[in-house]
N, C-alpha and C positions, 0 to 999 in steps of 0.2 A: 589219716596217717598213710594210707596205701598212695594217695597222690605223690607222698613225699618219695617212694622208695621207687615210683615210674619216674616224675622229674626228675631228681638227683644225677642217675645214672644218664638222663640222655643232657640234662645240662652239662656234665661233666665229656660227654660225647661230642659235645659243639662246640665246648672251649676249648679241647683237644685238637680237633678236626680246626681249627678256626687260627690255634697258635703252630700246628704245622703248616699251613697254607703262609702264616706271614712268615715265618721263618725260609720258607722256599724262596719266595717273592723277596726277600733280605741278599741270601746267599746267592741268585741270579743276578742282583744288582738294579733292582728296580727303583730304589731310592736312597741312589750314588749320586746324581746330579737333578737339582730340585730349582734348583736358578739359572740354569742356562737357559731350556726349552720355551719358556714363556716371554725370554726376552729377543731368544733366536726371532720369533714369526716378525716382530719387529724391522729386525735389518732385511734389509732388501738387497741380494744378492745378486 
């Protein structure tokens, strides 16, 4: 039972820590364009 009440808290720590990290990564615009980049290396310029 004591294992429960150390995991809990830092599981809840890393889901936290893990859903503000993509929310950042969202709101900078990292994944706005998902089809261009891989077909950009193709055309030759």
């Amino acid at each position: 039972m004591n294992a429960v009440f150390f995991l809990l808290p830092v599981a809840l720590l890393l889901s936290g820590t893990f859903l503000v990290l993509y929310l950042r990564a969202v709101r900078q615009g990292q994944f706005d364009d998902l089809d261009d980049p891989p077909v950009r290396i193709l055309h030759d310029d």
